[in-house]
C-alpha positions in Angstrom: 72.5 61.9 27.3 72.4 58.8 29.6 71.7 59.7 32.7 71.6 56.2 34.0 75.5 55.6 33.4 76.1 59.5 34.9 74.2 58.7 37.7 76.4 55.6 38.7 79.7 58.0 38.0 77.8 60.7 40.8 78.2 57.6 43.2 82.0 57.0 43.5 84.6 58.9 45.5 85.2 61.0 42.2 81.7 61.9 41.3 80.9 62.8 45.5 83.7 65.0 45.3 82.7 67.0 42.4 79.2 67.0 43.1 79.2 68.7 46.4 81.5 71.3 45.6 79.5 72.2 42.4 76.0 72.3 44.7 78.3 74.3 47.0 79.0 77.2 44.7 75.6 77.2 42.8 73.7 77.9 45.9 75.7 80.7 46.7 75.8 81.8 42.4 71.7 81.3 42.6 70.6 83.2 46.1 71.1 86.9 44.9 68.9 86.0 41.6 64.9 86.9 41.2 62.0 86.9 39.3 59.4 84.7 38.4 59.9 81.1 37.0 63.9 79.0 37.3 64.9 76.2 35.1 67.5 73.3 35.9 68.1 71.6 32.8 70.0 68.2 33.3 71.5 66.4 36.0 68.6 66.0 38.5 71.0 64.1 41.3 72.0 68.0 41.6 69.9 70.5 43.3 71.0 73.5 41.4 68.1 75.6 42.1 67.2 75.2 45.8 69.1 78.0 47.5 67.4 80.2 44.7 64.0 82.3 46.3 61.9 81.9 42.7 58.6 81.0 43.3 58.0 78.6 40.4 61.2 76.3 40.1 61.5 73.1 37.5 64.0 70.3 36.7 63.7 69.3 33.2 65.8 66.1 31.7 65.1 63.3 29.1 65.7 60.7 31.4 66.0 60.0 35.4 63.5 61.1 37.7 62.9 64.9 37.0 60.0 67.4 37.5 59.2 67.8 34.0 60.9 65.0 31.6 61.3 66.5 28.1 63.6 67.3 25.3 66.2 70.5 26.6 66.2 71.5 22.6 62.8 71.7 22.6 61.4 72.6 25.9 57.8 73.0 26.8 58.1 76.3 28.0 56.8 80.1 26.5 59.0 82.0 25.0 60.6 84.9 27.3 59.5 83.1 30.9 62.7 82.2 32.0 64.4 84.5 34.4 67.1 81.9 35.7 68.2 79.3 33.9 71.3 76.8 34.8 72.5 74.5 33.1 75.0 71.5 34.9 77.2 69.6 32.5 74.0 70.0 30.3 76.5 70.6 26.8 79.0 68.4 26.9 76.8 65.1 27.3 74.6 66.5 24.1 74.4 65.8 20.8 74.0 69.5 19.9 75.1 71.6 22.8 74.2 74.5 20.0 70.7 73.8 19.5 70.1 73.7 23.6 72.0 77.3 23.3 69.6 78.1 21.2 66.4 76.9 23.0 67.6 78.6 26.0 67.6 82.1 24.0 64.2 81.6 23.4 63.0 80.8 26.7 65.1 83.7 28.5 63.7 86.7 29.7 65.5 89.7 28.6 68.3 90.7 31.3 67.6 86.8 32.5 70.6 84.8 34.0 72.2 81.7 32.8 74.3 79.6 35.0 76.5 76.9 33.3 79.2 74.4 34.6 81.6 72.0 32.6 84.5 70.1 32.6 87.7 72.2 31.7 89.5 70.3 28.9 92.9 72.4 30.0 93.3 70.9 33.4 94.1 67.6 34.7 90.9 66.2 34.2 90.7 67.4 30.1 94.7 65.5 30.3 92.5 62.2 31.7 90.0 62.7 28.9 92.3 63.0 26.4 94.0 59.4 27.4 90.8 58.2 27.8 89.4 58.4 24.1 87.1 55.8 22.7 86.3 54.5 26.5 82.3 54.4 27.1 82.9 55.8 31.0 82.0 58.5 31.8 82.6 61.5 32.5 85.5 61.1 29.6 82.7 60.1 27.3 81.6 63.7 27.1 82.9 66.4 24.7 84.4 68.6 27.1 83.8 72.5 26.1 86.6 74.9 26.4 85.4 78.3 28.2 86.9 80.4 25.5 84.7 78.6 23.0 81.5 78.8 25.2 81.9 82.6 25.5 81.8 82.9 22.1 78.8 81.1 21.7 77.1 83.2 24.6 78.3 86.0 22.7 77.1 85.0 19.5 73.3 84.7 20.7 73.6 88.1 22.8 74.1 86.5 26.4 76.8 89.0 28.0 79.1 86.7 30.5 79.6 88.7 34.4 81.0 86.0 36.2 82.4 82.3 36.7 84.9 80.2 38.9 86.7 76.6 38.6 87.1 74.3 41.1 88.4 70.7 41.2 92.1 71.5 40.9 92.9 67.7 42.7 93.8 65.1 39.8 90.7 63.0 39.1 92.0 60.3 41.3 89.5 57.3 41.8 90.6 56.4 45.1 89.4 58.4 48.1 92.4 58.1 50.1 94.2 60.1 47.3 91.4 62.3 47.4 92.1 63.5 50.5 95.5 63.9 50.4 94.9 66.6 47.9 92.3 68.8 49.5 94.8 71.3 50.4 95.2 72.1 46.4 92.0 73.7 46.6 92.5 76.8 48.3 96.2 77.3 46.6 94.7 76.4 43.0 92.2 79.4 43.5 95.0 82.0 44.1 97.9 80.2 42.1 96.5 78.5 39.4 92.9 79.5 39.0 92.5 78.7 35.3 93.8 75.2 36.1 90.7 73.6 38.0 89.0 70.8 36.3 85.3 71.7 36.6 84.3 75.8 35.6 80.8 77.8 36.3 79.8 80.7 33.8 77.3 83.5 34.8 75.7 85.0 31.6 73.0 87.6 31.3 70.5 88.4 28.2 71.0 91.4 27.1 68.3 92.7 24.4 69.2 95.7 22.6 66.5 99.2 23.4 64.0 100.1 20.4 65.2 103.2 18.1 63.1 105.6 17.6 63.0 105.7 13.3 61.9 110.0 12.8 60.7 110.7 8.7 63.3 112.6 6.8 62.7 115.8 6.7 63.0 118.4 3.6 64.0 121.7 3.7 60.6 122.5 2.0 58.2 120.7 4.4 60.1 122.3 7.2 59.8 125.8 5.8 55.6 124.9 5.5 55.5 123.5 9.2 57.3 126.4 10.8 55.2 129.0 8.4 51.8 127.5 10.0 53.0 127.5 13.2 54.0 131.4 12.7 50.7 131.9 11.9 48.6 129.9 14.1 51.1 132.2 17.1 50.0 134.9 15.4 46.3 134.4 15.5 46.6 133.6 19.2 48.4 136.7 20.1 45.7 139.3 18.4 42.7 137.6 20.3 44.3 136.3 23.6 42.3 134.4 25.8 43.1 135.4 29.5 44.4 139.0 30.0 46.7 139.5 32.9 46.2 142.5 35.0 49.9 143.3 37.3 48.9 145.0 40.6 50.8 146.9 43.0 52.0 145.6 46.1 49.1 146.7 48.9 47.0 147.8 45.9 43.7 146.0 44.9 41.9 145.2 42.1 39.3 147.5 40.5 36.0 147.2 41.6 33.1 147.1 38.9 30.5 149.7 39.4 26.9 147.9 40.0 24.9 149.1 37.3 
């Protein structure tokens, strides 16, 4: 990951326009999530936690100017702490998008969410991409992950996915005048063409499967001897009760002893 070279993308017309749609729809994916600790991994010019109400928030990232700077396949963080991660364009500028997967099972709570955004590769901006092979620019540089493919890996690890949206259905146009003359596409790509937009957000949630109860195998034998001593002991208690009940009348009342 370079941040460096990102950061310098996040500052033209392009990269503004992405960038504050994205921070747009995570703060309104983030607010209805609790617990105790959040995670942003990647991409610190984006505040992807701050409409979130977690007490203990962090930005990790290898480079740029993040809370905690460290390695996302490797994070400094206990296992099962995490009850919100998300993850902005975190995969697709890695190495190993699997082995930051992997870290992030680790870290998640059980029934913990996962927020993650990408660049579609089936949209306009995976077309750009495409033409764009073997340029050092980004964002083309980066290996743009199909949804379909990311669901499986969620799948794969246990995450179950509840949720996601695209956005950026304008053609990745460097110019902001163009830009602007395709704002209206944005509403009419959400109803018409919604699998079209060139950026996408996934919702995932842990799921950990419940313990099962392993019972002995019983043999017709040993069940014979338990229900025999348990005929007896039933019998023992019924020849020498303990409390003996004495059933009144209505209005009578109990017998009186006779004082010796």
């Amino acid at each position: 990951m370079a941040d460096a070279t990102l950061h310098d993308w996040l500052q033209t017309s392009l990269g503004v326009y992405v960038l504050q749609r994205e921070q747009c729809i995570l703060d309104e994916a983030v607010s209805d999530v609790f617990g105790f600790n959040a995670i942003q991994v990647f991409l610190p010019e984006l505040e992807a936690l701050r409409a979130n109400r977690i007490p203990n928030k962090i930005t990790v990232c290898r480079d740029g100017s993040p809370r905690l700077r460290a390695d996302p396949e490797a994070l400094p963080v206990l296992t099962q702490s995490i009850d919100l991660a998300v993850l902005p364009h975190a995969l697709e500028f890695s190495a190993n998008p699997h082995a930051i997967l992997r870290e992030l099972d680790r870290v998640m709570m059980p029934e913990g969410r996962v927020i993650i955004t990408g660049f579609n590769p089936h949209s306009l901006w995976g077309a750009r991409q495409f033409f764009s092979r073997g340029k050092p620019a980004y964002p083309w540089c980066g290996h743009f992950i199909s949804l379909s493919r990311l669901k499986d890996w969620l799948s794969l690890l246990g995450f179950e996915v509840n949720g996601g949206r695209f956005w950026a259905y304008a053609p990745p146009f460097a110019s902001e005048r163009w830009l602007q003359r395709w704002r209206f596409i944005e509403p009419a790509g959400d109803r018409w063409w919604a699998v079209g937009g060139g950026v996408y957000m996934l919702q995932a949630i842990k799921r950990v499967q419940g313990v099962r109860l392993i019972t002995p195998r019983w043999s017709r034998a040993s069940v014979d001897k338990v229900l025999a001593s348990a005929v007896r002991a039933g019998v023992k208690r019924s020849e020498y009760p303990e409390n003996k009940v004495i059933q009144l009348m209505p209005g009578s009342r109990p017998p009186e002893s006779n004082a010796s």
